[in-house]
N, C-alpha and C positions, 0 to 999 in steps of 0.2 A: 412830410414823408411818412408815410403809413411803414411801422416798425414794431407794432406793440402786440405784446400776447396776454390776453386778458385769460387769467384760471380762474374762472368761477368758483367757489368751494376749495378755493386753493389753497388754505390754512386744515382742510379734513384729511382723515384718515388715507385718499388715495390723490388726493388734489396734492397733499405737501411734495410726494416724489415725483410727479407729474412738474412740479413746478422746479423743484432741485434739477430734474435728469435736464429740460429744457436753458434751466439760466446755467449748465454748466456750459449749453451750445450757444446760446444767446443772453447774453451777462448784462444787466442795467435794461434787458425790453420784455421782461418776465412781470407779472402781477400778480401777487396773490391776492382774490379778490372775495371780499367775503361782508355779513353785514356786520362785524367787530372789526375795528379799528384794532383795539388791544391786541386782540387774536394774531390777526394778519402781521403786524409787527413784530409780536415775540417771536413767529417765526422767519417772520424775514429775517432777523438779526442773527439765526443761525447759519445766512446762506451766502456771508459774508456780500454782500449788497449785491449778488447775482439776482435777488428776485426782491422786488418793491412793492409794499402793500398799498392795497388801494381798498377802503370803505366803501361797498356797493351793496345795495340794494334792488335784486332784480326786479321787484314790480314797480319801481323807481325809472328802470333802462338806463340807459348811459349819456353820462353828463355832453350836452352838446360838443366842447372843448376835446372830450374824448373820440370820440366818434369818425374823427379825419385821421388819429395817431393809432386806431387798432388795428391791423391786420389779419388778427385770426382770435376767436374766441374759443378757449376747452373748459366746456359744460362738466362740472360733477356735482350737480344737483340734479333731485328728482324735479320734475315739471309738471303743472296739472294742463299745461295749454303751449301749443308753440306761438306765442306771441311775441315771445323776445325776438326765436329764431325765426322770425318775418322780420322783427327789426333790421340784425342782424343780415341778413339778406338783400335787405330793401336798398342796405349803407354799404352795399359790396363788401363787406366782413366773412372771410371763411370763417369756418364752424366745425367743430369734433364734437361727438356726445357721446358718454361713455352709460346714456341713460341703461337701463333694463326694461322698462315701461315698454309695453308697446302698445299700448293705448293712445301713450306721447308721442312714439313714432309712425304710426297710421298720421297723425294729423303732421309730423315734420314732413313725411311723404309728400304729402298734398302741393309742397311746397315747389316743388320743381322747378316748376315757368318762373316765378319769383327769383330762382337762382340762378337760371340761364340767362334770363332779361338783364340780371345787375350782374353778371358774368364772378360771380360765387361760388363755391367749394361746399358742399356739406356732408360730413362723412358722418354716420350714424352705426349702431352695435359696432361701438372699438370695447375692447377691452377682453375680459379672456369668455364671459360666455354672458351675451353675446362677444363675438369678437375672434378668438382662436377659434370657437370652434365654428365657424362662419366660415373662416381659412381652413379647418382641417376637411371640414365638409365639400367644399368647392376644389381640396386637392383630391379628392377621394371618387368624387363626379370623373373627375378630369382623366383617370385611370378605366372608366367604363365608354362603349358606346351609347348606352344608354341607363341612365340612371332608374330605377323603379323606387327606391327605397332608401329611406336614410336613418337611421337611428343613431340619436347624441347621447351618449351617457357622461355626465358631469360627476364628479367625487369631490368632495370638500373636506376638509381636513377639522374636526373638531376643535383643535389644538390650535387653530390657528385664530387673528386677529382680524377684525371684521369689522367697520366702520358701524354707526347706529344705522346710519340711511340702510347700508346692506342687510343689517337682521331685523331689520323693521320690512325692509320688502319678505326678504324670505319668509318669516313669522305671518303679515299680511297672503301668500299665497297656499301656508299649508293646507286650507278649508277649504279654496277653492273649485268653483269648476271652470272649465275653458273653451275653445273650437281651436281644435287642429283639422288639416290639412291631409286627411289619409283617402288614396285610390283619386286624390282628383278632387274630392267632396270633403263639403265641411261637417265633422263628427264633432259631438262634444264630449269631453274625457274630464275625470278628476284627479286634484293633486294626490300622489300617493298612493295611486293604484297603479292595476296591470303592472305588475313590475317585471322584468326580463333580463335575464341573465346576458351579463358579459364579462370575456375577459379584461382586465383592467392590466395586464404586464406582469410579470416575471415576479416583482415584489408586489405587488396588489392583490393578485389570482382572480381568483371569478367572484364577481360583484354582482347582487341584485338592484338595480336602480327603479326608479318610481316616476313616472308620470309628474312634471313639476312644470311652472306657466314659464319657463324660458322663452326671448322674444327669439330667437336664433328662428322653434319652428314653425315660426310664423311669418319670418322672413325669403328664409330660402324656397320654400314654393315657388316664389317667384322670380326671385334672383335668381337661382338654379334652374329652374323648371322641373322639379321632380315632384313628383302627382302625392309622395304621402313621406311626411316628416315626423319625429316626435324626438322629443327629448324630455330626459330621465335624471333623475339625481339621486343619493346615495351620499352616506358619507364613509371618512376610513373606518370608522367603528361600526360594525353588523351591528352592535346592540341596539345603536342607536337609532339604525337604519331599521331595523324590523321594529323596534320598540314605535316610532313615527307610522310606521303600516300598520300598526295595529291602532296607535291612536285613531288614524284616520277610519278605520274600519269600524271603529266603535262608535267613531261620531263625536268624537271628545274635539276633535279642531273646532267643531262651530262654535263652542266657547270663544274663541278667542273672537270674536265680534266683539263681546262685552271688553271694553275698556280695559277695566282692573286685570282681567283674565291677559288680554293683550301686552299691559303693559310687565305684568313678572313673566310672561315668557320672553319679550326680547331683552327684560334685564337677565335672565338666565343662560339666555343663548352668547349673551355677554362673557356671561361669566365661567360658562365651558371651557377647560383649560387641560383634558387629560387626555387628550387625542393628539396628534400630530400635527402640523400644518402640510403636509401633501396634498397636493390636488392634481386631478388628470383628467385630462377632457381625449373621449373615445369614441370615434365616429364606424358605424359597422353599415356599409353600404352593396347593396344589392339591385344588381343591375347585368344588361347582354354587352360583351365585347364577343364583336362579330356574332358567329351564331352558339356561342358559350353564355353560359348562365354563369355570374360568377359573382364572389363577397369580395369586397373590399375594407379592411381592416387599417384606421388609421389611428395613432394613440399619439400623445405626447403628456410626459409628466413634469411638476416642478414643486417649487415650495413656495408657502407663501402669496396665496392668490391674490389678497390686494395688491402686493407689491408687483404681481405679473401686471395686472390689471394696467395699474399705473406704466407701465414699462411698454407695453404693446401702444399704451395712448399717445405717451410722448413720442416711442418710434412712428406714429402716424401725422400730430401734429408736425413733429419735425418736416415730413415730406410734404404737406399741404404746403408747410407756412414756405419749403425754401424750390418749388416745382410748382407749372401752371398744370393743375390736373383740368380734366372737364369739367368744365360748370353746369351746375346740378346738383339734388339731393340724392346718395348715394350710400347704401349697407357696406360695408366695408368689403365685403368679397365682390363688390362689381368694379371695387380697382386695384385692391393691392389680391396679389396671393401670399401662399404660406411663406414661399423663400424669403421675400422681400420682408417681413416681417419679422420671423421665427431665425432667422441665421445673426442679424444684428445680438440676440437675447441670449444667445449662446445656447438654445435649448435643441433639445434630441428629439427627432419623433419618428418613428417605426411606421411603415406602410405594410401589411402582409394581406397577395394575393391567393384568394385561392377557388379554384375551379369545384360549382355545386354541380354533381351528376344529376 
């Protein structure tokens, strides 16, 4: 009988509460699955035998013996190829991935037929961005008759605690260029520019955020259907926020290609500790209800984003693993919305409409 939840990366920084919040619902069919033995153990032994470690290997795949006892797999590793998630697929295994890549998820897309044929689950951007703000965007649509516009402003808390895989992506995307999705057509934009003013709430106030490769706007084009998306990020510190807009302006990110250059920026980004951990994800949508022009204002704040991170994943795993959803490869707003998600987590979010003359 298929009963087993394999967390990949389940010993890391966002995999360990992904794995707690689950084996407190499901006690002895939890794994923390990692390629250290040692790792996975020491923490299993914190979780009084709710979650069981298991030595894996993903370019390895899953031991044949395993493969009849998994029922759902949660990705928190980064991936250069969806090859597992074919396996996976192939062996009727649901599937969550909390990736950010969406280089990874263009090719997880592809996968569909694969998932409907072996009557499969696969939910893709869980976690808070992608993730909530995939949820706050699709409630923000939902308020217009017709959507034109969406802008994502993401805020990250300095102060806060950050997995390596996470400051290794963000560090890898400051230099960046990308294609968004604006008017319908594909522009290409850079990280750390255009930046645009928004209100971030009452204790935040007005935030400049920056152009940043989030897969969010490169998903809802099509999930949504609205002709031009972009997302922005910003952290609570202005200084640190304009001090990165002027890096980038200067040309100082394409350093970080070289190696060395690379590697003491994410040991720094590590080691940033004098900021807060806040973070708010703020979606400002522009769109006609009836024959009104109007904004749509959706914000929700918290602390601690990995730990949201982790908290949105296992509220989604939970629902895959104990509900027959449609089978198929799926962004997470093509099945859950914000309630279903955001009310379990105890979190607060503000909708404010207002009519543009």
């Amino acid at each position: 009988m298929r009963d087993c939840i394999l967390v990949i990366g389940g010993y890391g920084h966002v995999g360990r509460t992904i794995c707690k919040k689950l084996g407190e619902l499901y006690p002895g069919r939890v794994y923390a699955a990692g390629r250290s033995w040692d790792r996975a153990d020491a923490f299993c032994r914190t979780t009084d035998g709710k979650v069981l470690p298991l030595a894996f290997d993903i370019a390895l795949g899953l031991d044949p013996h395993l493969v009849d006892q998994v029922k759902l797999v949660v990705m928190c590793l980064d991936q250069a190829n969806a090859a597992f998630l074919r396996f996976c697929l192939e062996h009727s295994i649901h599937y969550v991935d909390v990736s950010a890549s969406y280089s990874f998820l263009e090719q997880a897309e592809r996968l569909r037929s694969e998932a409907r044929t072996n009557r499969a689950t696969a939910v893709l951007s869980v976690g808070l961005a992608p993730g909530m703000s995939n949820l706050l965007a699709r409630h923000a649509k939902q308020q217009l008759d017709v959507a034109d516009e969406i802008d994502i402003s993401i805020l990250l808390g300095t102060g806060d605690r950050h997995g390596k895989a996470a400051i290794e992506w963000t560090v890898d995307n400051l230099g960046t260029s990308f294609h968004v999705v604006s008017k319908g057509r594909t522009a290409e934009v850079r990280s750390f520019t255009d930046g645009k003013k928004t209100n971030m709430g009452a204790s935040l106030g007005e935030r400049t955020a920056y152009r940043f490769n989030f897969s969010d706007q490169h998903a809802l084009p099509h999930t949504l259907g609205v002709p031009s998306v972009s997302t922005r990020l910003c952290f609570d510190s202005r200084a640190i926020t304009r001090l990165s807009a002027l890096l980038r302006k200067a040309g100082l990110f394409t350093l970080l290609r070289l190696k060395p250059v690379r590697s003491a920026a994410v040991w720094l980004f590590g080691q940033l500790r004098f900021g807060t951990d806040v973070f708010a994800v703020k979606i400002d949508a522009r769109g006609k209800r009836g024959q009104k022009t109007m904004r749509v204002e959706s914000l929700v704040q918290g602390n601690n984003e990995a730990d949201m991170t982790a908290k949105v994943t296992a509220s989604v795993a939970d629902i895959v693993y104990r509900t027959e959803l449609p089978h198929g490869v799926y962004h997470i707003d093509q099945l859950f919305d914000l309630d279903t998600i955001i009310q379990p987590l105890g979190l607060q979010f503000v909708t404010i409409e207002t009519e543009i003359p």
